[in-house]
N, C-alpha and C positions, 0 to 999 in steps of 0.2 A: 517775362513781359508779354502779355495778351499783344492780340494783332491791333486792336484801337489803339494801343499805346502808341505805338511805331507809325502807325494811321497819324494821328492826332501830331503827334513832335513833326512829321514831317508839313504837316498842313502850317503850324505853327511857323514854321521856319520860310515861308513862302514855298518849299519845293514839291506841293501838291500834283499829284498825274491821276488819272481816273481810276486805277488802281489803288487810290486811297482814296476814296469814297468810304462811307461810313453806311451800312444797309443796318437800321435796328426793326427786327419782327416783332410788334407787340400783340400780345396772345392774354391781356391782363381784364378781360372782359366780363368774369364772376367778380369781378370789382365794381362794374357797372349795374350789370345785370342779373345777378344770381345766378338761382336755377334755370333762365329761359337764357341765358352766356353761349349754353354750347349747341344753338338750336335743335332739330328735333331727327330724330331716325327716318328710315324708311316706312316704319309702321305709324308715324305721327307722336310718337313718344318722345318726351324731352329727353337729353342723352345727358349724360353725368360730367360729374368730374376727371374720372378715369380717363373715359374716351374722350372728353375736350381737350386733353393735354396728349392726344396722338400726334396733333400738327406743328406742337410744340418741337418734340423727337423730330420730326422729320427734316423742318429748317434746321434743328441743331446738327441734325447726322447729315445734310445736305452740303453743309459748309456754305450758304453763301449769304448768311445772315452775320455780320459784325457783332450783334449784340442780339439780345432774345428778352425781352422785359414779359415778367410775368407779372402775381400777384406773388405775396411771400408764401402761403400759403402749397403754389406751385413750386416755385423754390426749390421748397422744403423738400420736399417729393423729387425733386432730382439731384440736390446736392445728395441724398439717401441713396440714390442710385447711382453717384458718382460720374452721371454723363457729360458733364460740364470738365470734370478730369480728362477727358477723353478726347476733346475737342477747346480749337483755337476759339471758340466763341465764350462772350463773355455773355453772363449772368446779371441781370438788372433786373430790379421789384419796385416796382408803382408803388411809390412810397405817402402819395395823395390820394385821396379821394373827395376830394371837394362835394358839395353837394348839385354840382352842373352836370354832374355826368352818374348820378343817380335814377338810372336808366328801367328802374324796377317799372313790373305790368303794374297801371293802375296811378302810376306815379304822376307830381303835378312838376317834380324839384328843378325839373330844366328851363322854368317857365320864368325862373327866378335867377338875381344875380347868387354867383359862388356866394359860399361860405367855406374859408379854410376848415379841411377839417383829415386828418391822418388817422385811419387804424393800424398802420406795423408798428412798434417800436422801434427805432432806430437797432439798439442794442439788441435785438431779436434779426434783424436783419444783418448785419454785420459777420455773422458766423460762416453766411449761404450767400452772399454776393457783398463786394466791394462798393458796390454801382447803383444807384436808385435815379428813379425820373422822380422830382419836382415841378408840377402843375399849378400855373394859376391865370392871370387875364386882371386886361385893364378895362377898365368902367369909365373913366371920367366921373368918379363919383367920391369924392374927398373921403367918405365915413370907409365906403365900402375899401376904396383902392387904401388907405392907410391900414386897414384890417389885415387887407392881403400881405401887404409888403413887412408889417409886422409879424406876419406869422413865418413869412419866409426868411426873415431875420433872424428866429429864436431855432428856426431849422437849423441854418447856416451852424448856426452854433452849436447845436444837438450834433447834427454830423461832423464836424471836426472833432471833437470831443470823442468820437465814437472810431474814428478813421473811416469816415465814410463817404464816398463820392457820389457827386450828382450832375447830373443834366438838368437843363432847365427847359419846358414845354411850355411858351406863351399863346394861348389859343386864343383864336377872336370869338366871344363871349356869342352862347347865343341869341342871345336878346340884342336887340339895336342898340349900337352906343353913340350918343350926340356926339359931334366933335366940331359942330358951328361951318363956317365955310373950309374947314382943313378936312379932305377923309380920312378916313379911319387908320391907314397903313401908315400916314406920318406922323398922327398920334403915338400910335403904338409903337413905332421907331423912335420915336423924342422919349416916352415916358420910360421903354425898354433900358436904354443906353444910359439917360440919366440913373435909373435905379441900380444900374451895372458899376457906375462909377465909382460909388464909394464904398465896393467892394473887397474886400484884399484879397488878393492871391491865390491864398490856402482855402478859404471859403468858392472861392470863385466855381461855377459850373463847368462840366468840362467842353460841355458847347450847349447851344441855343438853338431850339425848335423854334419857326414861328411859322404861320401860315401867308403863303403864294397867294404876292396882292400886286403881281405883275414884275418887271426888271430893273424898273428905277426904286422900289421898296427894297426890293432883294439887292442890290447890289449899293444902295444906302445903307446898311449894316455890314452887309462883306467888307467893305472898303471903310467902313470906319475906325476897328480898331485892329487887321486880322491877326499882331502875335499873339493877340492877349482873349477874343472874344470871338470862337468859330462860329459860324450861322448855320442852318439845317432849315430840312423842311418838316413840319407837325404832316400827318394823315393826310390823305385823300378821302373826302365826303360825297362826291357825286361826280354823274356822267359816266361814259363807257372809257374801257380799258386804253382806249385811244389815247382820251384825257387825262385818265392817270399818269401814263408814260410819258404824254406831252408835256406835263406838267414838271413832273422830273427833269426832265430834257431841259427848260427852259430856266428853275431852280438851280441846275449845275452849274450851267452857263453863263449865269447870273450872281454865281457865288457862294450858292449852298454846298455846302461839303458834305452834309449830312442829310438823310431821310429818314421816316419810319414810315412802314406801312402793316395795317392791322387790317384783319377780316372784316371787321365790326365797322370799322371807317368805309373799307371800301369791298362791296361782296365780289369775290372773286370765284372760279370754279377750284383752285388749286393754290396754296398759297408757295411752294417750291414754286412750280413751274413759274406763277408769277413772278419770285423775287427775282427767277432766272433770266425773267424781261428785263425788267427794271438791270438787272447789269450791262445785259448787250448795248441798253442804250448808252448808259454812264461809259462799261470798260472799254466796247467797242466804238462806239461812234454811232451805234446803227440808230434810222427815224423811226420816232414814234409810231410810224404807218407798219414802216419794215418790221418792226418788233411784233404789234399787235398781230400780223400775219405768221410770224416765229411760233408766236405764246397758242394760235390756233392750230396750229399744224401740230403744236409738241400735246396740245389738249386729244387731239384726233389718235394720234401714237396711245397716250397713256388710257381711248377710253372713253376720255368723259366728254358730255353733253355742255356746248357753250351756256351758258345764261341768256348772251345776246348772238344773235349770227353775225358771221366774220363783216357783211357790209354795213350790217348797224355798228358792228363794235371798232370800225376804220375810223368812224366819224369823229370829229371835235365837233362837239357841241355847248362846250362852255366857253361864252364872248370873250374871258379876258383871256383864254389861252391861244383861240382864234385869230384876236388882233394880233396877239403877238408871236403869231406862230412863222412868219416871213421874218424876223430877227433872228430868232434862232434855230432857222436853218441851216 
């Protein structure tokens, strides 16, 4: 039994403690982006495949990533090398690639709502991980939203069929979605839960990413079903490392069990050192402030050059973590 397993039965059970916290690294960004996924070297040259999947090795050999989602194509490349044998971390392959996160130079495809769309074969993935992420988002838009949920249906059923598990990733779309005088977070909570329902069991995800729309959204799904339907948090997209960790801070507290955080979501100088944040504040207790000073001090030891300086990078600068940052103190 992998460590999410033991994770997951105990969250199930109500007897959750910060030590079961759920950290997934996703590293799955030649999915999005191609050739330009693993940014560029020293001399301005784009860096390869090879060395994109160094940081990969590192969270796996780090131990404090729960899970590691790649592409299958990475996978492939480490089940070969047997590192996943060698360590309590599970293996997950970005089993979507919708057309919203078609991140290629030159590209218009973000501009537009998803269109389901999968390159691994179930059956091809099955061999090199148990675990896949399923992605998709609400529209409020009858053609588009029945498109979605019909593809995630014929999934559901590929993967059983195959023995193969999944998460479920509901990202808030990037384009505006109407929702008339209700915001967007109780929509996406209503249509979420409703489409969970007449799920069975065996199909069921093993928990649910959504995106940090404040404490009354997040703990409207915690507390709606928790034996049966875990809740997590999707990426960090903006602001300094303050905000990222405040954000976490405030998703646990609120009932998230689970996180991901990716390079490509949020630029970080180190992606160990960061996740090593991201635990102090879940395992230990420690504040967002106290952390982001930890993660600049361990930046100084190993080396490297911050992105932002330690007084820019204290700050909260996004409003809804701001407001609510006096609750979950």
């Amino acid at each position: 039994m992998r460590r999410i397993d033991e994770k997951l039965a105990k969250i199930a059970r109500g007897l959750y403690g910060p030590r079961d916290f759920i950290l997934t690294f996703c590293k799955d960004a030649d999915l999005l982006r191609g050739c330009s996924a693993a940014g560029r070297d020293p001399d301005g040259r784009l860096r390869n495949a090879p060395a994109y999947r160094g940081d990969m090795r590192r969270v796996i050999e780090s131990d404090l990533a729960d899970i590691v989602l790649t592409s299958l194509s990475s996978a492939e490349v480490f089940s070969e090398e047997g590192i996943y044998a060698r360590s309590n971390v599970t293996p997950a392959v970005r089993l979507t690639d919708n057309t919203d996160i078609w991140q290629v130079r030159g590209g218009r495809y973000t501009q537009f709502p998803a269109i389901p769309f999968r390159s691994s074969r179930l059956e091809n993935v099955r061999p090199v991980a148990n675990l896949g992420l399923y992605a998709l988002g609400f529209y409020n838009d009858i053609d588009i939203d029945h498109g979605t949920l019909s593809a995630y249906a014929e999934f559901r059923q590929s993967a059983a069929s195959v023995g193969l598990r999944h998460l479920l990733r509901v990202g808030d779309p990037p384009i505006r979605v109407d929702t008339g005088e209700e915001d967007y977070a109780a929509y996406r909570n209503d249509a979420l839960t409703r489409s969970l329902a007449g799920v069975a069991t065996k199909e069921r995800p093993l928990f649910v990413e959504v995106g940090y729309h404040g404490p009354r959204a997040m703990e409207e799904l915690a507390d709606w079903d928790p034996a049966r339907v875990i809740f997590g948090l999707t990426g960090f997209k903006e602001g300094t490392t303050r905000d990222c960790l405040e954000r976490l801070v405030q998703g646990e507290r609120y009932g998230a069990r689970t996180a991901s955080f990716s390079r490509i979501d949020f630029d970080c100088e180190d992606p160990v050192l960061m996740m090593r944040a991201m635990r102090h504040v879940v395992r230990e207790g420690m504040s967002s402030r106290e952390a982001v000073q930890t993660y600049h001090a361990d930046l100084e030891v190993a080396g490297l050059a911050p992105i932002r300086p330690l007084q820019e990078d204290i700050e909260l600068t996004v409003p809804l973590l701001s407001r609510n940052h006096s609750r979950a103190a």
